[in-house]
N, C-alpha and C positions, 0 to 999 in steps of 0.2 A: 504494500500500500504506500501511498503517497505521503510524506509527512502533512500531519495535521494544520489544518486550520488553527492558526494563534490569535487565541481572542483574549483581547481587557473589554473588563467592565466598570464604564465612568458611572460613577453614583450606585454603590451598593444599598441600595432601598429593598424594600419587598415583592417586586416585581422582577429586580435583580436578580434574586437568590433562586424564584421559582425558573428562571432562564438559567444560570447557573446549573442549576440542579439537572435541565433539560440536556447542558451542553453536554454534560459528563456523560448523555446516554449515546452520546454523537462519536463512534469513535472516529471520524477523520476531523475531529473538532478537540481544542484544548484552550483549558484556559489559562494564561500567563500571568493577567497580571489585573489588579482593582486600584482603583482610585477612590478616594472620600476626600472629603474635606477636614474627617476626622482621622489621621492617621493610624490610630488604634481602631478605629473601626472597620477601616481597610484591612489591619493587619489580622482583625479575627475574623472575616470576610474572606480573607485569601489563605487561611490555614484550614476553615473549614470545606474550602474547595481545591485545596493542593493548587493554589497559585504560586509560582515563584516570588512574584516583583506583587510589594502595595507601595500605596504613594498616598503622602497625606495632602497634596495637590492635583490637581485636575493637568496641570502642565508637566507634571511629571510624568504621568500616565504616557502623555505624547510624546515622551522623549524615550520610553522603553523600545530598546533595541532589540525586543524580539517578537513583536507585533506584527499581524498581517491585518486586522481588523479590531473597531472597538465598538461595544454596544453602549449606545449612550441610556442611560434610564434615568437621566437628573429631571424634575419639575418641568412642565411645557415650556416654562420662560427661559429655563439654559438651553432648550435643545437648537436654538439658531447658532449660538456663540461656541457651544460646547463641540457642533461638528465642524464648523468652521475652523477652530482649534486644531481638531484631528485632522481634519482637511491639511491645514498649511502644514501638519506636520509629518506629511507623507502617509496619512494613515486611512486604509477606507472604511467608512463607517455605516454601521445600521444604526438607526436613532430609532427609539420608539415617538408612537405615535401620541398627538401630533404633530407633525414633522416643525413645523415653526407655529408662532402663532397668529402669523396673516401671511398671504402671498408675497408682498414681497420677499420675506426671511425665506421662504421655502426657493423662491426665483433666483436670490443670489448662493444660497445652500447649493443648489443645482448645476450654479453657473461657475463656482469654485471647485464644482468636482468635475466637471468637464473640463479644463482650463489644467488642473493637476493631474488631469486623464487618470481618478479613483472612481474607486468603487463606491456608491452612496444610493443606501436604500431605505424609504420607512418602513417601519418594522409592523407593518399589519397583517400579525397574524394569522387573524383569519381567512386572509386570500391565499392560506396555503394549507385552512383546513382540510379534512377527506369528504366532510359531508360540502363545502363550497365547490371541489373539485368536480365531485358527484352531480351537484347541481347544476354548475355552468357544462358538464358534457349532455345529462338529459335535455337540458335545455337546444344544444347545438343539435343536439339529433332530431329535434321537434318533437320531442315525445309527449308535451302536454300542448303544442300545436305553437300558434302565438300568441308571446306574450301581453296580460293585457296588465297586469300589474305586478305592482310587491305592498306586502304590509312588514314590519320590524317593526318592535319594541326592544326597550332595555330600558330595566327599571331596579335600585334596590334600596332600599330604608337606609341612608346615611345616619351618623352620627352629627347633628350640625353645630358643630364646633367652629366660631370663625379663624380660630387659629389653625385649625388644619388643611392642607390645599385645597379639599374638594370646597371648601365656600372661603379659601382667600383669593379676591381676585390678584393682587397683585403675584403670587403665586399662577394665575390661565385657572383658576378655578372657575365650577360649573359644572352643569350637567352637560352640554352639547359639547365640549372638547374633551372629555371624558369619555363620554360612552354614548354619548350622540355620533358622534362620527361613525360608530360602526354599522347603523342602521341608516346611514348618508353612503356609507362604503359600499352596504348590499342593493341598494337601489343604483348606485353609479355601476356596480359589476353584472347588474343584467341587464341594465336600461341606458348605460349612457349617461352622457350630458342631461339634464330637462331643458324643456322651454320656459317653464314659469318654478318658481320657487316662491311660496307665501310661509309662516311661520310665525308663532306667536310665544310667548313665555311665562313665565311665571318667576317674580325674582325674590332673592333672598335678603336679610335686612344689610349682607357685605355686597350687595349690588351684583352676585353670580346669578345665573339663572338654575333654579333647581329642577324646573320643569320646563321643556320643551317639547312641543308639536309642529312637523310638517308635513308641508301637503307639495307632492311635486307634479308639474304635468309634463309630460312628452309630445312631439312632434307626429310619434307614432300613436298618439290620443291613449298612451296606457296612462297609470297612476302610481302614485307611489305613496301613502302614509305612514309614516314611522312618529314615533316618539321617543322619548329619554326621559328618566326624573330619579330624581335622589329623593324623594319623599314616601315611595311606597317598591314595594317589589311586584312585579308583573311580570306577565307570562314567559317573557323574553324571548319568541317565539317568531322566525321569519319565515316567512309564505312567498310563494311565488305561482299567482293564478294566470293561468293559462288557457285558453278554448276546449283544451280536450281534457282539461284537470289541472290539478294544482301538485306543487312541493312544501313538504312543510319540512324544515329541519328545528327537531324540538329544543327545549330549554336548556341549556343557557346557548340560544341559537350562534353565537360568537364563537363557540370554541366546542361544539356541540360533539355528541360522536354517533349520533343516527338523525335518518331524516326519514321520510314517509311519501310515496308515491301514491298519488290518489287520483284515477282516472274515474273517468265519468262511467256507471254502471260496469266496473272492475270492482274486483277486491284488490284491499292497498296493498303495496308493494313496501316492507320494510329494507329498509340499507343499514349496518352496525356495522362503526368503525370504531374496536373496541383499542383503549390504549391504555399505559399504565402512566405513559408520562404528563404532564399540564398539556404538553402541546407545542412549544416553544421549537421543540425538533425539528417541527417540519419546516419551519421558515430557516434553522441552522444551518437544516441540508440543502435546499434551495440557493442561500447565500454562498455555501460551498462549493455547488456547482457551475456556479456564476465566476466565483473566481478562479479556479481550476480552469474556467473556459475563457481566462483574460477578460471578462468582460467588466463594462464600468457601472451595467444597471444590470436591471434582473426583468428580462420580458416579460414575467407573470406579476413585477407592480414594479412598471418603468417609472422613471422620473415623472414624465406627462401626466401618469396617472395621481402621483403624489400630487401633482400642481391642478388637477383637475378636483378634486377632492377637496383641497384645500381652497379652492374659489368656491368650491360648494360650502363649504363652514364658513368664508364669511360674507359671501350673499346668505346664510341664515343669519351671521351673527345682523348683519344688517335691519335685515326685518324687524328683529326683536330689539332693535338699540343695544347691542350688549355690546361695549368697548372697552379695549386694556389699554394700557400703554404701551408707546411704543417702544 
């Protein structure tokens, strides 16, 4: 085999670990090295993962000389500065999502990894689940006919503490950069662009929105309804209705591991995609074979796609008045 993919990880947080944990199941994947801002928290971050290198700097990180990639998981509001960092430093990066937190950050993110000819991907997930994969092929085959919509939700009972990201804004706190996006993600990966995007909110007393609803329309006259909310937990459940039936990939439909085929006067057709790990592998392996193949993006979520998506968040942020700084 090929020597391993050498991953750091900037900002050992709780999303980190469950990626961490993921890499170790990847073996053409290793992990070298963690940054914090807390030195010892790096260093009990990188023994509990058999890292060589921690760094109690984020600048440090990009100067580890045995680096082929780093995954960024700091707060939505470093992730412009923090890939840019890796960027100038030779380094190609997956950032998790949201990739910045307006179009421009994500246009010049884009424009500095082309320009250092790296590798630079957001880290969504779910466009590399098995029940996503599954969908967008029934779907190529016409097998529920055409499409005339999607519905997604994502919903869970937050703790609303305004000290914590999910309701500080100056943090990118809120419901729709959180976990609105991925029900923005599953309507952009069947449907495209829309023609209209309308969107309304509900905000919290740190000025985040905790609930969101939209309504998108297509050129092709389908529909799309999704929501988000930190205030209750819901079905979390995305549908994709079609002429000859629908897909439903069940709860928690983001990282889901069955979905359900249901034709009109059929019995449903179930799909299980059973796994032991969070799911974080599958984007590992993807990323791996991206680089292995010299490449700077990853055809299953190129750059475009990141910068299309993110015009979609903030034509919603728009609607709703929701603004950070810049």
């Amino acid at each position: 085999m090929n020597n391993p993919i050498r991953w750091g990880i900037l900002a050992p947080g709780h999303i980190a670990h469950k990626f961490a944990q993921d890499l170790a199941r990847v073996e053409s994947a290793k992990l070298m090295a963690v940054a914090s801002r807390d030195l010892e928290r790096a260093q009990e971050f990188a023994k509990e993962y058999d890292a060589p290198y921690a760094y109690g700097t984020y600048a440090g990180l990009a100067d580890c000389p045995e680096l082929d990639i780093v995954y960024i998981a700091s707060p939505h509001v470093g992730h412009h500065a923090h890939t840019l960092l890796c960027l100038n430093a030779g380094l190609a990066v997956l950032c998790e999502k949201p990739f910045g937190m307006n179009l421009g950050q994500v246009e010049e993110m884009v424009s500095r990894a082309r320009e250092k000819k790296l590798f630079l991907m957001e880290a969504l997930w779910s466009r590399f689940m098995p029940t996503t994969l599954k969908t967008l092929e029934l779907i190529r085959a016409g097998t529920i006919g055409k499409v005339l919509g999607v519905r997604a939700d994502f919903g869970f009972k937050a703790i609303q503490d305004p000290r914590k990201r999910l309701f500080n804004k100056e943090l990118g706190g809120g419901a729709l950069l959180d976990i609105g996006i991925y029900p923005l993600f599953w309507s952009y990966a069947i449907l495209g662009m829309p023609a209209q995007v309308k969107a309304s909110a509900i905000f919290s007393d740190t000025e985040v929105d905790v609930s969101t609803g939209m309504v998108l329309t297509y050129d092709s006259e389908a529909f799309a309804f999704l929501d988000c909310t930190l205030l209750a937990r819901t079905d979390c459940e995305a549908i994709v209705y079609g002429e000859l039936g629908c897909i439903r990939v069940h709860s928690r439909w983001h990282n889901s591991q069955a979905l359900t085929l249901e034709l009109t006067e059929q019995e449903p057709e179930h799909f299980e995609f059973v796994r032991e790990a969070h799911g974080y592998h599958y984007e590992i392996e993807s990323v791996g074979h991206a680089l292995r193949a010299g490449l700077t993006e990853n055809p299953d979520w190129s750059h475009q796609d990141s910068l299309n998506l993110m015009s979609l968040l903030d034509r919603v942020r728009g609607e709703i008045g929701l603004e950070y700084k810049a």
